[in-house]
C-alpha positions as CSV (number, residue, x, y, z in Angstrom):
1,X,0.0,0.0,0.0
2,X,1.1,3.5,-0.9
3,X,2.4,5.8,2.0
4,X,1.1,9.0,2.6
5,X,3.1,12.1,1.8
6,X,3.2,14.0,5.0
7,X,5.0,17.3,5.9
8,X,4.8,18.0,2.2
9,X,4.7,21.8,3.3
10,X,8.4,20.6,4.0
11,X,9.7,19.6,0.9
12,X,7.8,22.2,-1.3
13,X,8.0,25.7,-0.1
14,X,5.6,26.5,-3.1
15,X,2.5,26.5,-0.4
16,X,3.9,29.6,1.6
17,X,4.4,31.9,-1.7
18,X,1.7,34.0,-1.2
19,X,0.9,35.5,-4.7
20,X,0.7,32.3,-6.3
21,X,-1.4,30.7,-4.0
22,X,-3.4,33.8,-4.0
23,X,-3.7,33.4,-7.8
24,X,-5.1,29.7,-7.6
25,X,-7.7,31.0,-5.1
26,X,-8.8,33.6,-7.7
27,X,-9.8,31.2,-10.2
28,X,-11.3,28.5,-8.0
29,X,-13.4,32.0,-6.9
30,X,-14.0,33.1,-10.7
31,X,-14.9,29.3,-11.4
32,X,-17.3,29.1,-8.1
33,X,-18.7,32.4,-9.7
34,X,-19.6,30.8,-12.9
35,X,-21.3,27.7,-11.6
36,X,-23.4,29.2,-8.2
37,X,-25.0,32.6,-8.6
38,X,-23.3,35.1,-6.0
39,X,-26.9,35.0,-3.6
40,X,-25.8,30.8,-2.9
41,X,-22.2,31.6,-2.6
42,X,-23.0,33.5,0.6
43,X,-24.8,30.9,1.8
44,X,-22.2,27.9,1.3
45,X,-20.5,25.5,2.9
46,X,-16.7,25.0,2.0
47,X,-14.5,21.9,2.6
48,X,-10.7,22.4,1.5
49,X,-9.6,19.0,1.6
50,X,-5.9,19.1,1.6
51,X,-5.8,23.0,2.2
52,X,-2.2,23.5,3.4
53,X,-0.8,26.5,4.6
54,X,-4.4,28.0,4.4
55,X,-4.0,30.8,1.7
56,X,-6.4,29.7,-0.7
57,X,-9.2,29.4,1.9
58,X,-8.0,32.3,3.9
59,X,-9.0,34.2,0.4
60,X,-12.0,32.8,0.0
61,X,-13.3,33.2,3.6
62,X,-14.5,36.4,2.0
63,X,-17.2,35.0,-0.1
64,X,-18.6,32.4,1.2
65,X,-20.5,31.6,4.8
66,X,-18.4,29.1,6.6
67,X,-15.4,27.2,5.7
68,X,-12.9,24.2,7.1
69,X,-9.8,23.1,6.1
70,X,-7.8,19.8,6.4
71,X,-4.7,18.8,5.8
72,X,-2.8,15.6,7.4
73,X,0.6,18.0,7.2
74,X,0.6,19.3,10.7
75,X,3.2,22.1,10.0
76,X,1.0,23.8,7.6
77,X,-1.9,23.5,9.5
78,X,0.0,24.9,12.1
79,X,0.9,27.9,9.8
80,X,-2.8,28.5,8.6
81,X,-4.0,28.4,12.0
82,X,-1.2,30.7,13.6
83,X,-1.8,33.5,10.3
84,X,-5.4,33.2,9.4
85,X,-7.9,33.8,12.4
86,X,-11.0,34.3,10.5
87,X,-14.3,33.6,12.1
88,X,-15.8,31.9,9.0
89,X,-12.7,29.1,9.3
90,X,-11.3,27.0,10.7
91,X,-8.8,24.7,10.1
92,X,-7.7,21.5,11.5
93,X,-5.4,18.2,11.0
94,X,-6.9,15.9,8.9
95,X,-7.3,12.5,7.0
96,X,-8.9,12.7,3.6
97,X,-9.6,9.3,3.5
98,X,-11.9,9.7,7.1
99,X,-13.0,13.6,6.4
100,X,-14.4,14.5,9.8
101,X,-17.9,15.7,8.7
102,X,-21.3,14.3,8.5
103,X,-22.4,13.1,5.0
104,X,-24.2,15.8,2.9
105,X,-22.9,18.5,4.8
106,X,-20.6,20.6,2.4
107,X,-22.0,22.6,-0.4
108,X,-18.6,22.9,-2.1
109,X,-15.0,20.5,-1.6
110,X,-11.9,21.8,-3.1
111,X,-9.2,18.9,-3.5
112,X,-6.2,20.3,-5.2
113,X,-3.2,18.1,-6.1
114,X,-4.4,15.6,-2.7
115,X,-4.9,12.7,-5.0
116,X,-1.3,11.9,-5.3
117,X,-0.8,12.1,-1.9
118,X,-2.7,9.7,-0.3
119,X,-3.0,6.0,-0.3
120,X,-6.2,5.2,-1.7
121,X,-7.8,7.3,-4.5
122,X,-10.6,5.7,-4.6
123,X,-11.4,6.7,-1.0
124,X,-10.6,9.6,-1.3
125,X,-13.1,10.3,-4.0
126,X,-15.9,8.5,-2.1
127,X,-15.2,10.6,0.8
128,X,-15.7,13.9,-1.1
129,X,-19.4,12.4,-3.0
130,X,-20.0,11.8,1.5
131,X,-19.2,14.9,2.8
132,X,-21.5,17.0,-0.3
133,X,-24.6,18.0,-0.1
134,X,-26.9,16.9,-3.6
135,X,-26.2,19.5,-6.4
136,X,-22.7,20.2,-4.4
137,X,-19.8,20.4,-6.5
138,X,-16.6,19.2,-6.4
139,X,-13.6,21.9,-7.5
140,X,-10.7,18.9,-8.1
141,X,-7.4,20.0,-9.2
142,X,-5.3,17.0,-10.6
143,X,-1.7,17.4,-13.1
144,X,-1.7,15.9,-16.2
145,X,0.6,12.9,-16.3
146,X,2.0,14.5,-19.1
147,X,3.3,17.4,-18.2
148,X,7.1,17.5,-19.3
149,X,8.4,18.7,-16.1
150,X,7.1,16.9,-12.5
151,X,6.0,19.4,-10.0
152,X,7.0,17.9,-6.9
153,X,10.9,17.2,-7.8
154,X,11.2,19.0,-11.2
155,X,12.4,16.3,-13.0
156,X,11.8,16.3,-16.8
157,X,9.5,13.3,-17.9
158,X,9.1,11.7,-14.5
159,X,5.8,11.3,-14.6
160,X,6.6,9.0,-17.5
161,X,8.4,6.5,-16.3
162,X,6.6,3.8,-15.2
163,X,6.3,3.8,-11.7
164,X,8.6,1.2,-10.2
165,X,11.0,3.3,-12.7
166,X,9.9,6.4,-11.3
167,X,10.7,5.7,-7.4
């Protein structure tokens, strides 16, 4: 069985560089935007699964009515819990294959780039379709396997090798 990747804060500073996590927050907001008029966007619920250092939801605190983030990294959670004291979040150390919240309660899940990370995929999915409420949506982030350069240790054509290769 796969490990998880824990501490990734750790190993890519990426998730402390504020404008470019700022930047990712603006288009999950300008794609939230398209798909819920502004009126439900108040309203919502919002599950970061996998949220980090807590910038993206930090951002989006501002448009929507409550919000919690997990993340199974406890430095970054410590981070987003030390810098962003917002009353509409809160954030917390977490699995995202056991996402503690009720089933149907989350109007909207981002997942960015936690697939790779964890153990079981599959569980992870299933876990998101729990925690949302029907008509909910999912905002999933995922790489292309494709892409020339691997993000995590920017090696050219990694993500081509086959995995035993790979490792």
């Amino acid at each position: 069985m796969k490990e998880y990747q824990k501490d990734f804060s750790k190993i890519n500073t990426a998730m402390f560089h504020q404008e470019s996590r700022l930047q990712k927050a603006r288009t999950i907001l300008a794609v939230l935007r398209d798909f819920y008029p502004k009126e439900f966007l108040v309203e919502a619920t919002l599950a970061d699964i996998g949220c980090s250092t807590g910038i993206i939801l930090n951002f989006l605190a501002d448009y929507i009515k409550e919000a919690v983030g997990f993340d199974i990294d406890k430095g970054a959670i410590g981070f987003a819990q030390h810098n962003y004291q917002n009353h509409k979040i809160r954030f917390q150390e977490g699995d995202a294959l056991k996402i503690p919240l009720a089933s149907e309660t989350t109007d909207i899940v981002i997942c960015g780039h936690v697939y790779e990370h964890v153990p079981d995929q599959e569980k992870l999915v299933s876990e998101i379709y729990r925690i949302l409420k029907r008509g909910g949506i999912c905002y999933f982030i995922a790489r292309n396997k494709y892409t020339i350069m691997e993000a995590h240790y920017h090696l050219p054509f990694l993500a081509w090798l086959p995995k035993r290769a790979a490792h």
